[in-house]
C-alpha positions in Angstrom: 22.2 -80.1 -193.6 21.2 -80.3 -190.0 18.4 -82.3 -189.4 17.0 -80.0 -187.2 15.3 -77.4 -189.4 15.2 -74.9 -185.8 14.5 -72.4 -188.1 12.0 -60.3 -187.0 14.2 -57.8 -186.9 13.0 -54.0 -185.5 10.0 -54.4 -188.6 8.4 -57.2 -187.4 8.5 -56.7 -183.9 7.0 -53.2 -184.3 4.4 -54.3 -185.8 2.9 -56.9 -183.3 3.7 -54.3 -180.7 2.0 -51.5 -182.8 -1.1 -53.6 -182.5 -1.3 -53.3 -178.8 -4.0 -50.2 -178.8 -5.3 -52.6 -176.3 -6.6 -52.8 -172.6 -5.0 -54.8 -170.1 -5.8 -57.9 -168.5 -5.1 -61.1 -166.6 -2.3 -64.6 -167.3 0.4 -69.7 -168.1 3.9 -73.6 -170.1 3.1 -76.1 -172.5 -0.4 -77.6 -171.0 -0.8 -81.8 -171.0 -0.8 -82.9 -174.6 -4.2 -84.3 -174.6 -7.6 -82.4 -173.5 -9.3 -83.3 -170.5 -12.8 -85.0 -171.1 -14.9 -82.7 -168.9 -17.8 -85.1 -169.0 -19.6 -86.9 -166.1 -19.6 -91.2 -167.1 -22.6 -92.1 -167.6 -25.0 -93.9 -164.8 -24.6 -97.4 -166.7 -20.9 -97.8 -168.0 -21.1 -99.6 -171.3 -19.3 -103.2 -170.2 -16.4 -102.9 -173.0 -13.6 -101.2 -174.1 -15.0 -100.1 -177.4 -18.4 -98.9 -176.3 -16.7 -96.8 -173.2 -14.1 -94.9 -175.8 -16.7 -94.0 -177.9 -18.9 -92.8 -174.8 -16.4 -90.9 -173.8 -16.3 -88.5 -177.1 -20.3 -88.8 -177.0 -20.3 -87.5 -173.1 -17.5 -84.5 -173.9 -20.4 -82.9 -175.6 -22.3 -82.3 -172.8 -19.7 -81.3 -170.3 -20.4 -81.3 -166.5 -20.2 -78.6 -163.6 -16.6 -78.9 -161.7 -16.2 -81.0 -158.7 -16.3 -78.7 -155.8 -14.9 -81.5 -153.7 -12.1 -82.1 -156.0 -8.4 -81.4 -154.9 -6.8 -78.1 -155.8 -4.7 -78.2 -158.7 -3.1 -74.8 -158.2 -1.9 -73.0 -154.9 -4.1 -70.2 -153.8 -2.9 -66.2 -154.3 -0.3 -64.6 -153.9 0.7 -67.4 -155.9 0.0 -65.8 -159.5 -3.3 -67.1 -161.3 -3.4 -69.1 -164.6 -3.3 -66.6 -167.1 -5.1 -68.9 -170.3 -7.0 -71.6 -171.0 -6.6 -74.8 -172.9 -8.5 -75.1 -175.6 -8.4 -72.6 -177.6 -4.6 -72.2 -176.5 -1.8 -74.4 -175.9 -1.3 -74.1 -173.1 -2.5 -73.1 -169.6 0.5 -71.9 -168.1 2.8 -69.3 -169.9 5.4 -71.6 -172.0 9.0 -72.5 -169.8 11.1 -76.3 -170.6 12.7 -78.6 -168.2 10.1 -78.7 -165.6 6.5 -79.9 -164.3 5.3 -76.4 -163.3 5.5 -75.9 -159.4 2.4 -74.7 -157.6 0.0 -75.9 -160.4 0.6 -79.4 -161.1 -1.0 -82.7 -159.8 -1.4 -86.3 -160.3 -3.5 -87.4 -163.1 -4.7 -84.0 -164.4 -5.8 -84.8 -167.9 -8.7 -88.0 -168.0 -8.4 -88.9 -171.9 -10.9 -90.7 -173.8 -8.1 -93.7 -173.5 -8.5 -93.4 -170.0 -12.0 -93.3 -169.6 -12.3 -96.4 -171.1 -9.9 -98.4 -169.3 -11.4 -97.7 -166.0 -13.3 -99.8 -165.1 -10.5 -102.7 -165.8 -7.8 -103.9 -163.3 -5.2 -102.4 -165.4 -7.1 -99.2 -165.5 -7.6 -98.7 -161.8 -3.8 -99.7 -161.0 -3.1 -96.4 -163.7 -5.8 -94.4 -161.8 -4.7 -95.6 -157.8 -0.9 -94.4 -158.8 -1.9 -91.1 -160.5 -0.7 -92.5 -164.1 -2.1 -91.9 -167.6 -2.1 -92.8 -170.9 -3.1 -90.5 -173.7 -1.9 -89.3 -177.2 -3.0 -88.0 -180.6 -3.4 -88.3 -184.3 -2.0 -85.7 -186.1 -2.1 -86.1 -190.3 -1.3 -82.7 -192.5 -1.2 -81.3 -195.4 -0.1 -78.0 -197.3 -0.6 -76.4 -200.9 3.3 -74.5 -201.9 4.4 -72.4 -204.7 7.4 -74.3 -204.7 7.2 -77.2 -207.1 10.3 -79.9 -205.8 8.4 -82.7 -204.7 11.4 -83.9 -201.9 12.5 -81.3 -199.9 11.1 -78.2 -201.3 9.6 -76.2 -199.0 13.2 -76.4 -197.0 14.1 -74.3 -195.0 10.6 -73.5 -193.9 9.0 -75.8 -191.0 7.6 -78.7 -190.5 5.9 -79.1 -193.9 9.4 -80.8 -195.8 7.6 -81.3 -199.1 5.7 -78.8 -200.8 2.2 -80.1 -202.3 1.8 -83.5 -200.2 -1.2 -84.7 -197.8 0.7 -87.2 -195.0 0.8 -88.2 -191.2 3.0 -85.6 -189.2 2.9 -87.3 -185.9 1.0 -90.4 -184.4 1.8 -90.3 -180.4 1.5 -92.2 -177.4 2.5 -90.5 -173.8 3.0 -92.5 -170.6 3.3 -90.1 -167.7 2.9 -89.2 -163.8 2.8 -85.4 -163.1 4.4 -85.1 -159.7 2.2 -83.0 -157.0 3.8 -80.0 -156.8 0.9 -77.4 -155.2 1.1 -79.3 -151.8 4.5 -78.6 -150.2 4.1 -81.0 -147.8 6.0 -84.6 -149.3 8.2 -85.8 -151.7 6.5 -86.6 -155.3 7.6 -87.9 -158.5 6.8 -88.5 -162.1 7.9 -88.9 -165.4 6.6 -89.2 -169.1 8.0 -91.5 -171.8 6.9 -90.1 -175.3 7.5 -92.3 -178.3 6.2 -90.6 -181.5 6.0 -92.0 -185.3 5.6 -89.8 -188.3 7.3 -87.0 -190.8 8.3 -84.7 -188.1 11.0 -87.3 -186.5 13.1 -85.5 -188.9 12.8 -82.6 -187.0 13.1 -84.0 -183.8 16.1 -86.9 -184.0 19.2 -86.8 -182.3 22.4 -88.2 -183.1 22.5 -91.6 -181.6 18.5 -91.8 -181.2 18.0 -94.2 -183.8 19.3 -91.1 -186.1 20.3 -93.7 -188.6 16.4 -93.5 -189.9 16.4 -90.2 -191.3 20.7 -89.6 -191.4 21.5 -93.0 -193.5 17.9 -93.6 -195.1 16.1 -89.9 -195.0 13.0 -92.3 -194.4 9.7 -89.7 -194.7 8.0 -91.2 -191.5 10.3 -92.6 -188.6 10.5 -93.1 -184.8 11.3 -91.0 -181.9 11.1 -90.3 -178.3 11.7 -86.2 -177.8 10.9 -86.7 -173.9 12.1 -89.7 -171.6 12.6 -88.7 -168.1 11.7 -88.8 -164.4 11.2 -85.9 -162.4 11.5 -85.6 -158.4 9.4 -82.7 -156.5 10.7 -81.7 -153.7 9.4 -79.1 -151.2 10.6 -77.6 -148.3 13.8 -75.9 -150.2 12.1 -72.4 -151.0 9.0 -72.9 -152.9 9.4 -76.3 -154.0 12.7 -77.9 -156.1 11.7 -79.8 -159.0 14.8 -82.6 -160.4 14.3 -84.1 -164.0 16.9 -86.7 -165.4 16.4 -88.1 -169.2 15.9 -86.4 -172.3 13.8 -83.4 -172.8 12.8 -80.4 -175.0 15.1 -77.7 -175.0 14.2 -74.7 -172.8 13.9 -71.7 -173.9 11.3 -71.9 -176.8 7.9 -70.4 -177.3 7.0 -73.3 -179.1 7.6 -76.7 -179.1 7.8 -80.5 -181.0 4.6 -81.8 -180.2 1.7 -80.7 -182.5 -0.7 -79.6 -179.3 1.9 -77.4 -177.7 1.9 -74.8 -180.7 -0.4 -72.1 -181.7 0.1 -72.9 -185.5 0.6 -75.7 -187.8 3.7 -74.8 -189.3 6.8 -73.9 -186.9 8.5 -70.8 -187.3 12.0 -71.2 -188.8 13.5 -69.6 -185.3 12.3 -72.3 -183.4 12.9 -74.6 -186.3 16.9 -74.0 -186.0 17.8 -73.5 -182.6 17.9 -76.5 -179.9 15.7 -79.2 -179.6 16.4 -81.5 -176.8 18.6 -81.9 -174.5 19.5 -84.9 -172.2 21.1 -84.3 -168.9 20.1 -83.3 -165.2 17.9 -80.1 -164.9 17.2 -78.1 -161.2 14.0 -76.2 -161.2 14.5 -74.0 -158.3 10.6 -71.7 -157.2 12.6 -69.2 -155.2 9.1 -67.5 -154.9 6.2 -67.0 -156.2 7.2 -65.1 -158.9 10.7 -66.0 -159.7 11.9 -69.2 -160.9 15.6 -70.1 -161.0 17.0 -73.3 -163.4 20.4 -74.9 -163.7 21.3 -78.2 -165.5 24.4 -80.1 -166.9 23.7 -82.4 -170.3 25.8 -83.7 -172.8 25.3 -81.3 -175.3 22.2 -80.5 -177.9 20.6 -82.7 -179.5 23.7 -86.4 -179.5 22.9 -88.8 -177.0 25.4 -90.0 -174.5 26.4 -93.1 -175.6 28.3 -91.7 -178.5 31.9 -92.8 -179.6 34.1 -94.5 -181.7 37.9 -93.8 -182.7 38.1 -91.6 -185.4 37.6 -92.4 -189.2 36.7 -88.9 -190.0 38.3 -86.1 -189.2 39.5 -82.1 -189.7 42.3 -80.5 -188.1 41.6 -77.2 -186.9 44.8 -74.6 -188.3 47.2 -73.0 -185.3 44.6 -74.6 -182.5 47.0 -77.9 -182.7 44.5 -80.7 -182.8 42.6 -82.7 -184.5 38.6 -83.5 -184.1 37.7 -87.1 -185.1 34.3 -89.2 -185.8 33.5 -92.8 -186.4 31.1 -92.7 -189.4 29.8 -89.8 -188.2 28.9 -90.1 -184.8 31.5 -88.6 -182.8 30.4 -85.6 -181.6 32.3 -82.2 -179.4 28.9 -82.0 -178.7 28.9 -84.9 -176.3 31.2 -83.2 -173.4 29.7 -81.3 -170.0 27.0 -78.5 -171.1 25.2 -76.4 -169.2 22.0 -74.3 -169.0 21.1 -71.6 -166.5 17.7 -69.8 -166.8 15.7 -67.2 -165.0 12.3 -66.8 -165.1 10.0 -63.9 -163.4 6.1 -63.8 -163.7 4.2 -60.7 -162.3 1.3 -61.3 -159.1 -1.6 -61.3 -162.0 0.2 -63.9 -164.6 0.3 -60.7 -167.2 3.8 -60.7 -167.9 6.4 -63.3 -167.9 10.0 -63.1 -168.7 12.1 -66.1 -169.3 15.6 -66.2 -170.1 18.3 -68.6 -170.8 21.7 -69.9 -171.9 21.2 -73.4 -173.2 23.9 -76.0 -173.9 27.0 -74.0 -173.3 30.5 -75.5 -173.4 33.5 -74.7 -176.0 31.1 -74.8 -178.9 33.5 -76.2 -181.4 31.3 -77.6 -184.5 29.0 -80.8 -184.0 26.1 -82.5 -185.3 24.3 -79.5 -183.2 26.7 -78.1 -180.5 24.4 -74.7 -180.7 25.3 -72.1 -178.1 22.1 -70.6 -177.5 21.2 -67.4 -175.8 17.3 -66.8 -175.5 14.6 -64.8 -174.2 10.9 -65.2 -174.6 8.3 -62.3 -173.2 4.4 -63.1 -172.7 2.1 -60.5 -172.1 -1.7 -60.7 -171.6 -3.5 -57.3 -172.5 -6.9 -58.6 -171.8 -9.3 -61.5 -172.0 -9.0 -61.3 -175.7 -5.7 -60.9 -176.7 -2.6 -61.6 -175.9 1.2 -61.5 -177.2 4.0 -63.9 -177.0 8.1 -63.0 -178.5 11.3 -64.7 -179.0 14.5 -63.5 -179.5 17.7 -65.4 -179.6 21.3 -65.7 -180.7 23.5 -68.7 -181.5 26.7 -69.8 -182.6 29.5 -72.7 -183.2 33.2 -72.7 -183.3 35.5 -73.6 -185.2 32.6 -74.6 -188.6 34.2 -75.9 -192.0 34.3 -72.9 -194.2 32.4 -73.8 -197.5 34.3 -70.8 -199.2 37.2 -71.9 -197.9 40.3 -71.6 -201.2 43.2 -72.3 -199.7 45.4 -76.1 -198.8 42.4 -78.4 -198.2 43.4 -79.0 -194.2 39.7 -80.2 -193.5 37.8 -83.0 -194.1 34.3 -82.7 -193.6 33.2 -85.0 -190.7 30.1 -85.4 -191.4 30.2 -86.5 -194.9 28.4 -89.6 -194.6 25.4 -88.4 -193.3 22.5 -87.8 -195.5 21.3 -85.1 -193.3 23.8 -83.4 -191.9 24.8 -80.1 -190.9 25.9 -77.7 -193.1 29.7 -75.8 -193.6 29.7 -71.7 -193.1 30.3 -69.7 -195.8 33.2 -67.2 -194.5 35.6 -65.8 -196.1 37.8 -67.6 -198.3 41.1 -67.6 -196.6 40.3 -69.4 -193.5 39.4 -73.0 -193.6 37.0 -72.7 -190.4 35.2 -69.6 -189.1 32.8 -69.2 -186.2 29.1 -69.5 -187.4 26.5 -67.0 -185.8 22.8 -66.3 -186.5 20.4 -64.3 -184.6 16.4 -64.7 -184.6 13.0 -63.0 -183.5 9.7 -64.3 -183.5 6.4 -63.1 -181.9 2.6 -64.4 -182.0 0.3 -62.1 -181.5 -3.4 -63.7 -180.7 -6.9 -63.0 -180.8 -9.8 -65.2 -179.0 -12.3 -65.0 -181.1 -14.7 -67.6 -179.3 -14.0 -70.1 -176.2 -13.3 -72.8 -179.1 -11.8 -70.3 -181.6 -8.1 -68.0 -181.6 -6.4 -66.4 -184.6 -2.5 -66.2 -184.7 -0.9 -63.2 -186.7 2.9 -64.7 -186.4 6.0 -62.1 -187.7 9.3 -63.6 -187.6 12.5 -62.3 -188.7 16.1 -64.8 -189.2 19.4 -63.9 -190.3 21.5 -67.2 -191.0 24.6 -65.0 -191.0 26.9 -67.7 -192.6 24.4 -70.1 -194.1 25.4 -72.8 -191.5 21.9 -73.6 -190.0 19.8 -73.4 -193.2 22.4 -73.6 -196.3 22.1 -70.5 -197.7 23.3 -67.2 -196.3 20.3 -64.7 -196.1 18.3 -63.0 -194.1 14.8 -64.5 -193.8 11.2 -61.9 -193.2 8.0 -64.4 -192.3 5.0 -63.3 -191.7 1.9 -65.8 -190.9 -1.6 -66.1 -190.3 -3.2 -69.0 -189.3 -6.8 -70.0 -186.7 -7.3 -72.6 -184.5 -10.8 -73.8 -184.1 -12.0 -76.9 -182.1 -15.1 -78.9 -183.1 -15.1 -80.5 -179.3 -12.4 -80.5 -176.2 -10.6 -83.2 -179.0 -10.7 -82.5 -182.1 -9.3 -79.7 -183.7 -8.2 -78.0 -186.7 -5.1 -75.2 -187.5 -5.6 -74.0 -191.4 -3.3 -71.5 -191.7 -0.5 -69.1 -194.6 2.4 -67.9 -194.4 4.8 -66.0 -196.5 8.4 -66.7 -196.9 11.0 -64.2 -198.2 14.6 -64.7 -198.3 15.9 -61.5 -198.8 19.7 -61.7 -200.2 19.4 -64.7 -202.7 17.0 -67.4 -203.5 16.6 -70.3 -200.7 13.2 -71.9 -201.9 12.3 -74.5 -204.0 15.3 -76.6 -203.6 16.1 -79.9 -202.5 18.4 -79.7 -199.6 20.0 -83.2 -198.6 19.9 -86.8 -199.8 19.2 -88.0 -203.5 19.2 -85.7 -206.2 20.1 -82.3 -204.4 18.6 -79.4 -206.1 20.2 -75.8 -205.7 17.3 -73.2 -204.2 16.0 -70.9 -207.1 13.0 -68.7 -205.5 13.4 -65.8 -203.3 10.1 -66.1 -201.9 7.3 -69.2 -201.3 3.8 -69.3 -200.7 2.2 -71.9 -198.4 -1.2 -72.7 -197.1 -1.1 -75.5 -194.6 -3.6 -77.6 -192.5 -3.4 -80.1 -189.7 -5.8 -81.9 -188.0 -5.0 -83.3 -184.2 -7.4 -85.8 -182.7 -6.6 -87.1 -179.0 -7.7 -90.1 -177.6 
């Protein structure tokens, strides 16, 4: 099974766009994970730690007027506006990977209730003198299912792994500098260091991250870090060149790991299936103000670098003439030169952006996650109320143990010792490995109902066309409803359903990897959901 769980056809995607009666109006990737605290301190800081965080939650009730004499964070027109607002959404800036956005990122955007309170120490004012923060969340969940398997039964829908079960998704910490990237004027840097504990490591661990957590104990709650990197602006070369080195998420997606960068509690399963991070080097090119050019090299999807080990594992692929090997596992094709290449075009008022992308492309002969992705995600803002975001994308892997396979048993499975590993095709019985292929849409379509208040109708449609990515070979029809309300600018709520249906054979109710594995036996599942994210 992979550990990954990157889980509409024409239907789905005529309906959000049927919706649309709608007027046009104005336009924004993934905003800072915490919320800004909007509040003037108070004349009389309270003299300790304790008093100041909780002052800070007190004074974000009563937000104050903007500086006027405060820096710019974004460039002036014709560089395109921000097209949302964070809260009620995500984000502020339309969602794109790899990169700090150029022309509307600064230094120490995001003052955190953490923050406030350590200002007034020495440590607090070396942070605030070199433009760094520190900030994170609380994020525990819950979720009521149809499906009755207590370990794994909600599989392969995402992030909620066991049906019926109230538990802490994600705790996190981030440590970052944004570079300055509106003033074109100097060189800038930055970087962010995200280390995150809870059940969704599972969704988020690489091979070689400390993968021997959920691969060799399938622990609920475990450690990760999705993002380590630095980042280096540089202007002068068009509209600014922005270099980031480390691991980060993947590219391409609408959504993304950490709970404040998604509309919805619950992931949709085409985001749950595809890539996740990559590590590498990644150009962000501003050609101008409305087109964006990236190109990277990493070491794959989703395997750190470090990986190797002669082989103790091993399959020989028939007429290709050799042999790929593993050490317990983690030996990986993945772990060779990959590349990405992305374009990105956003229209003078932020209503439309189009971002495509070919993510971690090199021979694409079966790994832990050696996905060959080809994406494409479309925003578009009809007006101040709504707005619509799709996702449409196409994978495969070479060269994939065939489950179905009858024939001389040529093949040993190489990842057999994993707990969680990925899963064989299921091809046609005379060849002992096939290529694996699967193809996805998503879209959200979203309603602001109030400045702390949006609504997200999500239709998603997923063909696992040889049962490689989720186990079962069906097609998969989604839809989703779920609202996102804020009490204040840090605390807020995402109760939400969704439907599954898998329509060639059952796929729910299951129990996919490690213990007692349970074959699925339910076509469809039922599942109301809530989260609850707290920043500090």
């Amino acid at each position: 099974m992979s550990t990954r769980l990157k889980l509409f056809g024409a239907t789905a995607l005529g309906c959000a766009l049927a919706l649309p009666a709608l007027t046009t109006g104005a336009l924004a990737q993934p905003a800072p994970a915490a919320t800004p605290v909007a509040a003037a301190a108070p004349a009389a800081a309270p003299s300790n730690f304790f008093s100041r965080f909780y002052q800070a939650y007190i004074d974000e009730l009563t937000p104050s007027e903007p500086d006027p004499s405060a820096p710019a964070i974004r460039r002036p027109p014709p560089f395109p506006p921000q097209p949302e607002n964070a809260p009620p959404y995500p984000f502020t800036e339309w969602p794109f990977g790899g990169a700090s956005p150029i022309g509307a990122t600064v230094p120490a955007m995001v003052e955190s209730p953490l923050m406030h309170a350590l200002k007034p120490t020495s440590f607090g004012t070396w942070l605030d003198d070199n433009g760094i923060q520190i900030y994170g969340w609380i994020n525990p969940g819950m979720n009521l299912s149809t499906s009755g398997n207590r370990k794994g039964g909600n599989w392969p829908a995402a992030y909620a792994y066991d049906p019926n079960t109230l538990w802490l998704d994600q705790a996190v910490v981030i440590f970052e500098r944004t570079p300055d990237t509106v003033q074109q004027d100097h060189l800038d840097w930055g970087f962010r260091v995200s280390p995150i504990y809870g059940e969704t490591y599972r969704y988020t661990t690489g091979l070689g991250y400390a993968s021997y957590q959920l691969q060799k104990k399938n622990y609920q709650d475990g450690f990760d870090a999705p993002m380590v990197y630095g980042e280096l602006y540089i202007p002068g070369v068009a509209q600014g060149l922005l270099l980031r080195l480390g691991r980060y998420i993947s590219v391409p997606d609408t959504e993304a790991q950490l709970a404040p960068n998604n509309y919805m509690y619950s992931h949709s399963m085409t985001y749950a299936y595809d890539n996740y991070t990559n590590t590498g080097l990644l150009a962000t090119l501003q050609v101008t103000n409305n087109l964006m050019l990236q190109g990277g090299i990493t070491v794959g999807t989703d395997a750190a670098p470090w990986l190797h080990g002669s082989p103790q594992y091993g399959y020989t692929v028939p007429g290709a003439g050799y042999t790929v090997g593993y050490q317990n596992g983690l030996k990986d094709p993945g772990v060779q030169p990959s590349y990405t290449a992305c374009i990105r075009w956003t229209s003078d008022s932020s209503n439309d952006t189009v971002y495509g992308c070919g993510n971690g492309l090199n021979n694409g002969t079966f790994g832990y996650n050696n996905l060959q992705q080809y994406a494409a995600t479309y925003y578009h803002k009809f007006n101040d109320k709504w707005h619509l975001t799709y996702e449409v994308w196409d994978m495969h892997e070479n060269n994939v143990p065939n489950g179905n396979y009858t024939g001389p048993k040529q093949a040993i499975y190489p990842f057999g010792t994993l707990l969680n590993g990925p899963f064989a095709a299921q091809c046609g019985a005379a060849r002992s490995v096939c290529r694996a292929e699967e193809y996805a849409m998503v879209s959200y379509l979203n309603y602001l109902i109030t400045p702390d208040d949006n609504i997200s109708l999500r239709l998603e449609f997923f063909n696992d066309q040889n049962g490689q990515r989720t186990g079962v070979k069906t097609r998969y029809l989604n839809p989703a409803i779920g609202l996102q309300h804020w009490f204040t600018p840090t605390i807020q709520v995402r109760p939400e359903l969704a439907m599954y249906n898998s329509l060639d054979k059952p796929a729910f109710n299951g129990s996919p990897a490690g213990g007692a594995v349970k074959p699925p036996n339910s076509r469809q599942q039922l599942v109301f959901s809530m989260d609850l994210i707290w920043h500090y």
